[in-house]
N, C-alpha and C positions, 0 to 999 in steps of 0.2 A: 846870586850866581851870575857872574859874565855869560854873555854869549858865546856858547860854544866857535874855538877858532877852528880851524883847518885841519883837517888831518895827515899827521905827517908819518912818513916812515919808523920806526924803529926797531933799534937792533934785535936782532933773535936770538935773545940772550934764556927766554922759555918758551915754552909748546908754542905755534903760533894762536890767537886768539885776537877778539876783538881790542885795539885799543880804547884806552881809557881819556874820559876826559876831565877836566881841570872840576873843582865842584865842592862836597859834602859827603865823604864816606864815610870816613871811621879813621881814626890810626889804632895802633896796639893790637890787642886780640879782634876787635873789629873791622879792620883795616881791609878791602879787598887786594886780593894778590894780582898785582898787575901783570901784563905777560905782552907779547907781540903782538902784530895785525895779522889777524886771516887772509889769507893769499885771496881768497876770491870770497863772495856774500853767502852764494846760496852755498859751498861746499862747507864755510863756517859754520852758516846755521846748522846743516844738519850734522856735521861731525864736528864742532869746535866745541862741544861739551863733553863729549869722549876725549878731546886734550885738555883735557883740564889740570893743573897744575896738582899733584898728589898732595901737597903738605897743605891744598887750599882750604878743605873742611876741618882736619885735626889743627888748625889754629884757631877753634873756635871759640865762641869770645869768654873772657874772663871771671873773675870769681863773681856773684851778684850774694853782697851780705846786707842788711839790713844797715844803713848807712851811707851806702858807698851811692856817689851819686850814677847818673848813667852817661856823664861824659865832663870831663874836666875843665876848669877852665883853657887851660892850655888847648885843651883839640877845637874847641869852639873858632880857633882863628887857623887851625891845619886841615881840616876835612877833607878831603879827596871823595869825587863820585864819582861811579861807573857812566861809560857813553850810554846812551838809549841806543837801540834799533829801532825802525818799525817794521814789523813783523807784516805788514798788511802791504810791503811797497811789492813784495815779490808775488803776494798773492792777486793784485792786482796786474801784476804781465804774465800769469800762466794760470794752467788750468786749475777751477777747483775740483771737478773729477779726480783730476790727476793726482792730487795735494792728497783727497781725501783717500783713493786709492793705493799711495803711496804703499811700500815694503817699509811696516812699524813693528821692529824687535827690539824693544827697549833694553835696557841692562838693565836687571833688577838689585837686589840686595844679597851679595854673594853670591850673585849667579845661581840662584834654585829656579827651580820652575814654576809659572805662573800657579795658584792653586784654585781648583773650580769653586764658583760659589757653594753648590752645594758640599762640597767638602767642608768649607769653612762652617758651617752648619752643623755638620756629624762631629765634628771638633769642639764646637763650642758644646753640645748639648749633653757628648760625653765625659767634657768636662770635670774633674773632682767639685770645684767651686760648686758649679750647677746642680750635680746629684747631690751637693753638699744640701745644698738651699731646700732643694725639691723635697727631700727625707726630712729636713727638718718641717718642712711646711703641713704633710701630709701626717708627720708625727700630731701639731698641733693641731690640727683642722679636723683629723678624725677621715681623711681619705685616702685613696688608693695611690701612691707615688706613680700609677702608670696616667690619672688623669690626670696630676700636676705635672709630668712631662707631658701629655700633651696642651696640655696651655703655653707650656715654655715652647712646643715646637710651632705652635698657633704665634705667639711672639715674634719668634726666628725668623717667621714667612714673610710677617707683618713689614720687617724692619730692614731684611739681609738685601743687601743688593745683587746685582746675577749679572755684573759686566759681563758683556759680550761686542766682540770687535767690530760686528756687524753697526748695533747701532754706534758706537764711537763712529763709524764709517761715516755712516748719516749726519751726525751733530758736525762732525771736520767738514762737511759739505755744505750741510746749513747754516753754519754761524759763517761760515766764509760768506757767504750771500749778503747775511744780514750785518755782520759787523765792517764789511766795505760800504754796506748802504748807511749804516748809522755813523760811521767814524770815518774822521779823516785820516790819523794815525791812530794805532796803537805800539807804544813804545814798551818797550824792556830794557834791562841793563842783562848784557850779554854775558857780563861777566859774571853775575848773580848766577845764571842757568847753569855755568860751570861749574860754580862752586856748589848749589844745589845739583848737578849730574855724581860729579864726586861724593858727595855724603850720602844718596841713596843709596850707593854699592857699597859703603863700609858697616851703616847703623840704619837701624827704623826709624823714618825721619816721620815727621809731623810738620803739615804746613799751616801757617795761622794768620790766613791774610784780614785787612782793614775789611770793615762789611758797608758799605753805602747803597750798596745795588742788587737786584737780585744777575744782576751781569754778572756780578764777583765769580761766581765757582763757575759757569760757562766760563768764563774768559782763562781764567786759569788752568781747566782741563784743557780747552782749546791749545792754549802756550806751550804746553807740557806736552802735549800732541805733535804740534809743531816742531819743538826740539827732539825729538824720538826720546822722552822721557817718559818714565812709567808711570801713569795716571792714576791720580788719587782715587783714593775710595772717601765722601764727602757725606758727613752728617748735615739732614736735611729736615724739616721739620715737619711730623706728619701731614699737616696743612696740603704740602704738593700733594700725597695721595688721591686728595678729591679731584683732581685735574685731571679727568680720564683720559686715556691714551697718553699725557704728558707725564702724568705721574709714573708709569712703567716705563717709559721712554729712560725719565731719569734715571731707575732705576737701573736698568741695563746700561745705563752710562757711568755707573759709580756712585752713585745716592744708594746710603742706607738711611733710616727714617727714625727719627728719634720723637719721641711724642713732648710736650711742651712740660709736662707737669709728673713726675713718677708716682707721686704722692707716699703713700706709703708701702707702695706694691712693692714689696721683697723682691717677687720671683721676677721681676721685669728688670729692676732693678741690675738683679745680679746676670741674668741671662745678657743687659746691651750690653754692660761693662766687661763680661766674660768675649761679649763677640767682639769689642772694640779690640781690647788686649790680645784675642788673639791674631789677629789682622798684623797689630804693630811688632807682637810677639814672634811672626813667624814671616815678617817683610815682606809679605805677599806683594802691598803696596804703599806707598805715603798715604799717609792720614788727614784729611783735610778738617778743619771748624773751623770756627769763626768765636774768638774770645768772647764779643761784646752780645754772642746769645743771637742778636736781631740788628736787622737796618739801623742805623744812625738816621734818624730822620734830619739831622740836624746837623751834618757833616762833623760833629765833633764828636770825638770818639768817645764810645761808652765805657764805664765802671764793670771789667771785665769780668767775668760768670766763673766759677772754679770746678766746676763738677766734671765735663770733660779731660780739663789737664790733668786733675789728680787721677783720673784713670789713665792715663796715657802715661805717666810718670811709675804708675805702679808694679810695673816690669822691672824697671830699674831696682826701687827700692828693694824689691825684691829676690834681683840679683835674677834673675830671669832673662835679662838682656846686659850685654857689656855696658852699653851705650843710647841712649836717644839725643839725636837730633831736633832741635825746635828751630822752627824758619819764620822769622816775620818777613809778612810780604805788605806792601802799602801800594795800595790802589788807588791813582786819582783819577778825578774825573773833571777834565774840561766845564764840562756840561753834563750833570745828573739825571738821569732817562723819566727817574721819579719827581722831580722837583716841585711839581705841582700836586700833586698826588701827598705827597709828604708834607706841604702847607695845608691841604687841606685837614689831613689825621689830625694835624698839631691844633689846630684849630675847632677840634670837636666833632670831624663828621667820620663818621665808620669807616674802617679801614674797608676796602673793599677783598672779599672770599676770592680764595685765589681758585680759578677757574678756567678750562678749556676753553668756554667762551669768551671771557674775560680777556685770556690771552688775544684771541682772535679780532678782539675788535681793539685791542692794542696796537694791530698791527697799521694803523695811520701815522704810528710815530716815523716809521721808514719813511717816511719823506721829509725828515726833520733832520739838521746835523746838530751834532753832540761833540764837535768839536774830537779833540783829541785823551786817549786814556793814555797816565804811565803807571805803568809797573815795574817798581822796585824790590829784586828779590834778596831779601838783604843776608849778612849773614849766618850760615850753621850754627847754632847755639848751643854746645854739648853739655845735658844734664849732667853730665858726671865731671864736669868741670864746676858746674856751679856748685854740685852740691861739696865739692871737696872740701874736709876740712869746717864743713858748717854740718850736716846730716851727720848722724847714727844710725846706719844701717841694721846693728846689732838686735834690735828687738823684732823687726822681720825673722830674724834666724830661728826664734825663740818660739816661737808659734808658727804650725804646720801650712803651708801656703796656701792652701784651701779653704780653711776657715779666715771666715771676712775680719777684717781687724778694721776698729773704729782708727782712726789717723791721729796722732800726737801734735799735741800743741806747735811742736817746732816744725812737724810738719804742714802743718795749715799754713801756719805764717810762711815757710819756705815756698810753698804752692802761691801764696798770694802774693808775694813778692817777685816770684816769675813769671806772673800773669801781667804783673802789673811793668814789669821789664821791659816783656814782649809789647804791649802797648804802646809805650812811651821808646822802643824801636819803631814800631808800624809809625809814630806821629813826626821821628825826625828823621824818617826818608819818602813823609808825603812831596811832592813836588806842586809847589802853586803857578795858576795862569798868573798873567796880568790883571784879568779878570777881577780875582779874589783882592788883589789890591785897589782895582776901580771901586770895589762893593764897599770894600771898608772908608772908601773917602766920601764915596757918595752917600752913604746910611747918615755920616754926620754934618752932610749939608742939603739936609730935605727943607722943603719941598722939591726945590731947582736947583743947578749946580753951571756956573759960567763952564764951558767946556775947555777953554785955554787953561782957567784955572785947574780942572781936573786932571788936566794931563799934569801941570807942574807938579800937583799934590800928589800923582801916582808916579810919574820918578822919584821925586823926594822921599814917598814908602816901600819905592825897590832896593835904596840904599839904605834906608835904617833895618828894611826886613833882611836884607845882606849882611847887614853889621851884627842882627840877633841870629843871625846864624839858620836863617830859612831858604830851603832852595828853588827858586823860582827860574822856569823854563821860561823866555822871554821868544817868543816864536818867527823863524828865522829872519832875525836881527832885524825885525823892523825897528824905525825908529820911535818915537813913543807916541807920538799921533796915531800912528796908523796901526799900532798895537792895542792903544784902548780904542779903536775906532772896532777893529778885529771882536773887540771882547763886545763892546754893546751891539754888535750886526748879530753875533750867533746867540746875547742873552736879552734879542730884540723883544722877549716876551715880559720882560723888567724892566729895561731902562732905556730911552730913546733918545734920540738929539734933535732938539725943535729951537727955531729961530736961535740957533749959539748955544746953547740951555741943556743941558740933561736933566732928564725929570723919570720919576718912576713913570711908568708904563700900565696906569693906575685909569684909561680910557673908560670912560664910562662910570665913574665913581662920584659924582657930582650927582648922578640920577638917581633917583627913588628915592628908600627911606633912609634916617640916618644911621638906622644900623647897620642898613645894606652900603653904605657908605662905608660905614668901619669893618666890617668885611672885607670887603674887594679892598681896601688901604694893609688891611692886615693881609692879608694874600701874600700881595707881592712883597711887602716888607720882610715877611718870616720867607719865602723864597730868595731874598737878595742877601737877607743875613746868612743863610746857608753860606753860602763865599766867603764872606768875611767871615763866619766862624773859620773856617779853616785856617785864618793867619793866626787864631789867638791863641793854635797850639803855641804859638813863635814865640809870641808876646805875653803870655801871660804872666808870668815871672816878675820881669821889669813891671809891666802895667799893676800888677798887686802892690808894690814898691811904690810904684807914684802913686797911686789912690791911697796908699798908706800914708805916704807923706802930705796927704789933702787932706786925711784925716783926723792926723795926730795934729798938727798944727805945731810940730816942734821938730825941731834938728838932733833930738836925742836919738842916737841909733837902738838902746832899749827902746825905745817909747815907741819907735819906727817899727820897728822886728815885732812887737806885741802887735798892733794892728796888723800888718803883714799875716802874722802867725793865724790870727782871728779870722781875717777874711781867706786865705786860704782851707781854716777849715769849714766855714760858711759854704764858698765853694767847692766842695771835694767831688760833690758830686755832679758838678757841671764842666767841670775840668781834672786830667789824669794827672796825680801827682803819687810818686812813690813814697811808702808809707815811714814816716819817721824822719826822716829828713828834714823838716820843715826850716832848719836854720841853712843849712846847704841851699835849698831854694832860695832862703832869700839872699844869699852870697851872690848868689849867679844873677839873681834879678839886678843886685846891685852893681856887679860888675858890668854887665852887659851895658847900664845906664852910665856907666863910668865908660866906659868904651866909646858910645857916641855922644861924650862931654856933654850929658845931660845933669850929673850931681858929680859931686865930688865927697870925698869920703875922709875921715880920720880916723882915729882908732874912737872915738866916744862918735862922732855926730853926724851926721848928713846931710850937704847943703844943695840944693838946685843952683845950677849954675841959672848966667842969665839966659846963655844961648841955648839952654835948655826948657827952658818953659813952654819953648812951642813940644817940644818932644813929653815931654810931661804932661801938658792941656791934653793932646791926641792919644796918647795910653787911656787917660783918664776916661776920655770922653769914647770910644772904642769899648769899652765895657763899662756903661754908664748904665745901658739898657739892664745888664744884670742888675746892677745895684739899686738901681730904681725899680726895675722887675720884685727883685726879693723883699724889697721897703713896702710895695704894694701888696704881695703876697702877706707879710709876715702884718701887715697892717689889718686884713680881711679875717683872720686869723684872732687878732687882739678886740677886731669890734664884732665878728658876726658870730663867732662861732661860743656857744656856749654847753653844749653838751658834746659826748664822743661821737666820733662820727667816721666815714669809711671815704676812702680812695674816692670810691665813685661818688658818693655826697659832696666831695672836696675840691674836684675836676669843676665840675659847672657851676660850682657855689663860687668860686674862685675868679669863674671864667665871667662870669654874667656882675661882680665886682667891677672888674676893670672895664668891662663893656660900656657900663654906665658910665664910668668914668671919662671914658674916650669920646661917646656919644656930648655928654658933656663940657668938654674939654680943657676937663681939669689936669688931664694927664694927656701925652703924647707917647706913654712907653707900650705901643703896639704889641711889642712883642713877650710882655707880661699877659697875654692869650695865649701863649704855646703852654700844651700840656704838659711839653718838656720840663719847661722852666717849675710847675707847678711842681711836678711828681722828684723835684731834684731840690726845689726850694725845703717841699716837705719833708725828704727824709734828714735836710743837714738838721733842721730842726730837731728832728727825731734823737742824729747823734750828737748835738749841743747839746741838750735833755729838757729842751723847750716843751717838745711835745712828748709824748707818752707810746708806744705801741705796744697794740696788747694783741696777743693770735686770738682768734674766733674759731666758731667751727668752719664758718665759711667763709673764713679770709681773716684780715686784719680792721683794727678799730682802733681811733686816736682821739686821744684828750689831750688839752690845751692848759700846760703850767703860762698864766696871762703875767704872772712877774716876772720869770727867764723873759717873754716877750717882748714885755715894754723893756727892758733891761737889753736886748740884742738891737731893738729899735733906736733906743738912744743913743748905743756905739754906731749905728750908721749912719744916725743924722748929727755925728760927731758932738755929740750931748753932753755926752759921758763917754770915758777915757775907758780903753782896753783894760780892762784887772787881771791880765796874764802874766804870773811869772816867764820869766828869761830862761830857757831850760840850758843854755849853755853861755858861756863868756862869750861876746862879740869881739 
C-alpha cells in the first residue's frame, strides 16, 4: 500500500463521515460504503457512527458456498481501505476523567432496554431447553429436578457476567493510562465503526476478532466505549476466575466464563449455550469470541474452533432471529506485549497461571513501547445471506425447538466453512509494519546482514508484498532507512546494528553450555519469525507454487498442481486455507507469480521466467524452515518412535531430536523446537493417515504407519513423484 497522501475535501454527496483512503478493502458485497469528511474530529468520533449510511450493513457480503473462493482475481488489483484514525491523539489533549466520565447511552438493537444481568439469568434457567435437559437428567440419575436446578443455578453464577457502568467507568479510565503508556498509536478505520454502529441497531451482531493478545478484548471494549457503542458481552476462559479481584473486575465489565473442556456434562452444556443464545436472541448486547479458541503464540492464525459459532447461528436456523450479523475484526500489533513469553511456551517451559500477582509484576512492561496497534473492523457479514439458497431450514420446523437436535451434515460443513471465511477475512485486513518485512529478510541471511543491503532487500519486499496484495502501513512517509531503522530501535530486543551489520540480538549466547547456546539462539529466532509469520498469510499461495516447482522438477502444470495440492495439504494446519478449493489456490498462487513476471503459464506447463528466480529462491527459502521443520519431525517419527504414544510423550521426544541435532550442527532449522510446528506437523500426519489416533480414557494415543512415512518423506526430499490425481482440468 502507498503511503497515505493528503486529505482533501469531498463533495457531500452522504452523511458526513470520516474520509477514505486509497488501499485494500473489498469491492462487491465487501466493499466499504464511502461517504464525506466529518466537519470536525472529536464531534465525528462521537456522533459519526450515528450517520452512518443506512444501506451500509444490509450490503453485507455475499453468498459463501463451498467452492467459491474469498476474493477473485480481479479485486486483488481493485481493493479500496478505510483511513485509520488514532483514537489515542484526543485522548492524549484532554481529560481521562473526563473521557471516562463521559454521558454513554449507546443505541442498542431496536431500541429495547438494556436487560439486568440477573434477568438474563431467570431467562435462561426457565428456559424450555434447560428444564428440558434438567427432567431428563434427573429422570436418569434417580434425583430430585430441584437439585439439578440447583447445579444449573450453581453454573449460571459461575459463568454470567453482571456489567455494570460503574466499573466500565474504571477500565475507560485505566486502560487510557495504560495504553497511552504502552502505545504510540492506536488506529481504527472509522468507517468500519459505522458500518458496525448501523448493524447493531438492525440484528444480533457477533464480533470475531484476530486473538494475539490478551489486549485483544480490553482494547476492543475500550473502542466501542469510545464510539458510544454498546459493549460486548465477551467469552472468557475460566483461567481469568483465579485472578482475584481481576477476575470480577472482568466480569462486571462484560466477561462471561466459559470453562476450557465441557466434556460430557449435558447440564453445563445446555445451560452456556442456552445463556449464549439468549444474550444474542434478545440484543441485549454484541457477542464477542475469539474463533482460534486461544492466543496465536505464533502470529499465524489458528485452525478455528466450531462450538461457539454453531451456537450463535442457532437462532437463525431456527428461525428465532430474522438475522445475525458476523464481524471480522483483525488486530495488529506493531509490537506483541507477549513476545517473549510466547518463545518461551513454544520452546517448552510452562505457560505461566494467570494471576493477580502475576499481573502486578507485569506491570514493568510500561516503560517499554509497543509501537503502534491497528484495528480493522471489517465488514457486516449477514448469516441469512450466506446461508441462502445452500441451508434447509425445514428440519428445524420439524422438531420442537427445545429439544436438542444433533446438527446435519450440511450443517457442519456450512458452520465450517464460515468459520473458516471469517478467518481468512481477519488475515486479509491484518495490516503489516515494515518491521514484518525486515524480519522476513533478516531470518534468511543469519548470522549477520550488511544493512545497506537490508534496506534494499526490504523495499524490494514492500513491492512484491504490494503486488500479492498485502497491506502495509509504511509510517509517516519515512523514507526506507529511517523506516527499518524505526523497526529495529523498538524490536532492539532482536535485532541490532553493529559496525554496518544487523545481527540477531543473541548477547550473551557464546557463554556457557552448548545447549544453553541453542537456547538463547532459539529464543530470539522463534520471536523474530513471529514477524515474518505474519507476511506468510500474503504469500503463502504463490510460495507453495514455487516450492512446488522445486520440487516437481518439471514444467507440467499437472505435475505442478499435484505437489501443490500435497503440500498444501501437509500444511493445513500451519496455515488457513478454505476447504475444497485446493485448485482455486493454486490459480491465485499462480497468478499472483504471473503478476510479478515470476513464471509464465500455458494452458498444459509452467515456466520460471529468468527475472523470476530471484522471486522464486525468496518464496522458497521464506518457508524453508517449515519444510525442513516437518522433514525433521516426520524423520524422528520414522527412526524413534516404535510403539503408540501420547501428545505429551511426543512434545519432548521430538523437541530433545532436534536439540541434538542443533547442538551438533547437523541442522540449523531452530525453529523445528516450537511446539507449534510439532503439534501441527502431528496432526497433518494424522489426516494424511501416516499416523493413527485413537481416543483413551484420558486423552488421545498415536501409532506410526512407518511406510505412509518414508513414502511422505520421499515426496519432500523430491525422491518420489506426487501420486495425486488431478481432481479438475487445469
Amino acid at each position: 500500500m502507498a503511503p497515505p497522501t493528503a486529505r482533501g475535501p469531498r463533495p457531500p454527496a452522504r452523511p458526513p463521515q470520516r474520509a477514505g483512503q486509497p488501499g485494500r478493502g473489498g469491492v462487491g458485497p465487501w466493499a466499504p460504503q464511502r461517504g464525506g469528511r466529518a466537519a470536525e474530529r472529536g464531534a465525528a468520533r462521537r456522533g459519526g457512527a450515528r450517520r452512518a449510511m443506512a444501506a451500509a450493513a444490509a450490503t453485507a457480503a455475499g453468498r459463501a458456498r463451498r467452492g467459491t473462493p474469498m476474493f477473485s482475481q480481479k479485486e486483488l488489483t481493485s481493493k479500496k481501505r478505510d483511513e485509520f484514525e488514532d483514537i489515542l491523539e484526543e485522548r492524549r489533549l484532554s481529560s481521562d476523567l473526563r473521557y471516562a466520565m463521559k454521558c454513554y447511552t449507546p443505541v442498542i438493537y431496536k431500541g429495547l432496554s438494556p436487560c439486568k444481568p440477573n434477568a438474563i439469568k431467570s431467562v435462561v434457567l426457565q428456559s424450555e431447553q434447560v428444564q428440558y435437559v434438567i427432567k431428563q437428567l434427573a429422570k436418569e440419575m434417580g434425583e430430585s429436578p430441584d437439585i439439578i436446578q440447583e447445579e444449573a443455578v450453581e453454573i449460571l453464577d459461575e459463568m454470567g457476567h453482571s456489567m455494570q457502568l460503574g466499573t466500565v467507568r474504571f477500565f475507560a479510565f485505566t486502560l487510557s493510562k495504560i495504553f497511552k503508556q504502552l502505545f504510540q498509536r492506536v488506529c481504527v478505520n472509522e468507517e468500519g465503526m459505522q458500518r458496525l454502529q448501523h448493524a447493531i441497531q438492525e440484528h444480533p451482531v457477533v464480533l470475531l476478532p484476530s486473538h494475539r493478545s490478551y489486549v485483544d478484548f480490553l482494547m476492543l471494549s475500550y473502542l466501542l466505549y469510545t464510539y458510544d457503542l454498546a459493549l460486548p458481552v465477551i467469552a472468557a476462559g475460566i483461567d481469568f476466575l483465579g485472578m482475584k479481584i481481576v477476575g470480577e473486575l472482568l466480569r462486571r465489565a462484560g466477561a462471561f466464563f466459559m470453562r476450557r473442556s465441557f466434556g460430557g456434562n449435558r447440564l453445563y452444556w445446555a445451560v452456556f449455550a442456552e445463556y449464549v443464545k439468549t444474550m444474542l436472541r434478545n440484543g441485549y448486547a454484541p457477542i464477542e469470541f475469539f474463533l482460534e479458541g486461544t492466543r496465536s503464540r505464533t502470529a499465524k492464525t489458528l485452525t478455528p474452533k466450531f462450538g461457539l459459532l454453531s451456537i450463535v447461528m442457532e437462532p437463525f436456523f431456527k428461525r428465532e432471529v430474522f438475522d445475525t450479523y458476523l464481524v471480522p475484526i483483525s488486530i495488529s500489533y506493531e509490537r506483541i506485549l507477549e513476545e517473549s513469553l510466547y518463545a518461551y511456551e513454544l520452546l517448552g517451559v510452562p505457560k505461566p497461571k494467570e494471576s493477580t500477582s502475576g499481573l502486578l509484576k507485569a506491570r514493568r512492561i510500561l516503560s517499554d513501547n509497543f509501537g503502534t496497534i491497528h484495528i480493522y473492523v471489517g465488514q457486516p457479514v449477514s448469516l441469512r445471506t450466506l446461508a441462502s439458497g445452500r441451508i434447509n431450514l425445514c428440519p428445524y420446523n420439524l422438531v420442537p425447538r427445545h429439544l436438542p437436535q444433533k446438527p446435519t451434515e450440511d450443517i457442519q460443513e456450512f458452520v465450517s466453512d464460515v468459520a473458516y471465511k471469517m478467518e481468512l477475512l481477519q488475515i486479509e485486513n491484518m495490516v503489516l509494519s515494515p518491521w514484518v518485512l525486515v524480519a522476513a529478510v533478516l531470518l534468511q541471511n543469519l548470522p549477520a546482514m550488511d544493512f545497506e543491503l537490508l534496506i534494499e532487500k526490504t523495499v524490494w519486499l514492500k513491492g512484491l508484498t504490494q503486488t500479492f496484495g498485502g497491506f502495509i502501513e509504511w509510517p509517516d512517509n519515512l523514507c526506507a532507512k529511517k523506516a527499518v531503522m524505526s523497526g529495529l530501535t523498538l524490536h532492539s530486543n532482536i535485532a541490532r546494528l553493529i559496525d554496518g551489520h544487523v545481527v540477531l540480538n543473541d548477547k550473551g549466547v557464546e557463554d556457557g553450555a552448548v545447549g544453553e547456546i541453542v537456547f538463547k539462539r532459539a529464543l530470539v529466532i522463534l520471536m523474530c519469525s513471529t514477524y515474518r509469520n505474519q507476511l506468510l498469510n500474503v504469500f503463502v499461495r504463490p510460495s507453495l507454487v514455487a516450492l512446488a516447482l522445486q520440487m516437481t522438477r518439471s514444467f507440467r502444470k499437472e505435475e505442478v498442481y499435484s505437489s501443490f495440492s500435497f503440500l498444501r495439504d501437509v500444511f493445513c494446519d500451519e496455515f488457513i486455507f478454505f476447504p475444497g478449493i485446493s485448485l482455486k489456490d493454486f490459480e491465485e498462487g499462480c497468478f499472483l507469480l504471473t503478476k510479478c513476471d515470476a513464471i509464465q503459464t500455458t494452458q498444459q506447463e509452467i515456466y520460471p521466467t529468468d527475472k523470476g528466480s530471484v522471486v522464486v529462491s525468496f518464496l522458497s527459502a521464506m518457508f524453508r524452515p517449515f519444510v525442513e521443520g516437518y522433514q525433521l519431525i516426520f524423520r524422528y517419527l520414522s527412526k524413534e518412535t516404535k510403539e503408540a504414544f501420547t501428545e505429551k510423550q511426543f512434545i519432548p521426544g521430538v523437541r530433545n531430536y532436534v536439540f541434538q541435532l542443533l547442538e551438533k550442527g547437523t541442522t540449523q532449522c531452530y525453529e523445528a523446537l516450537s511446539s507449534d510446528m510439532q503439534k501441527n506437523a502431528l496432526a497433518a500426519l494424522v489426516q494424511l493417515g501416516a499416523v493413527k489416533k485413537k481416543k483413551m480414557s484420558n486423552g488421545f494415543s498415536y501409532s506410526v504407519n512407518q511406510e505412509a512415512i518414508h513414502k511422505i518423506l520421499d515426496v519432500f526430499d523430491a525422491r518420489t513423484p506426487v501420486q495425486k490425481p488431478v481432481a479438475a482440468r487445469l
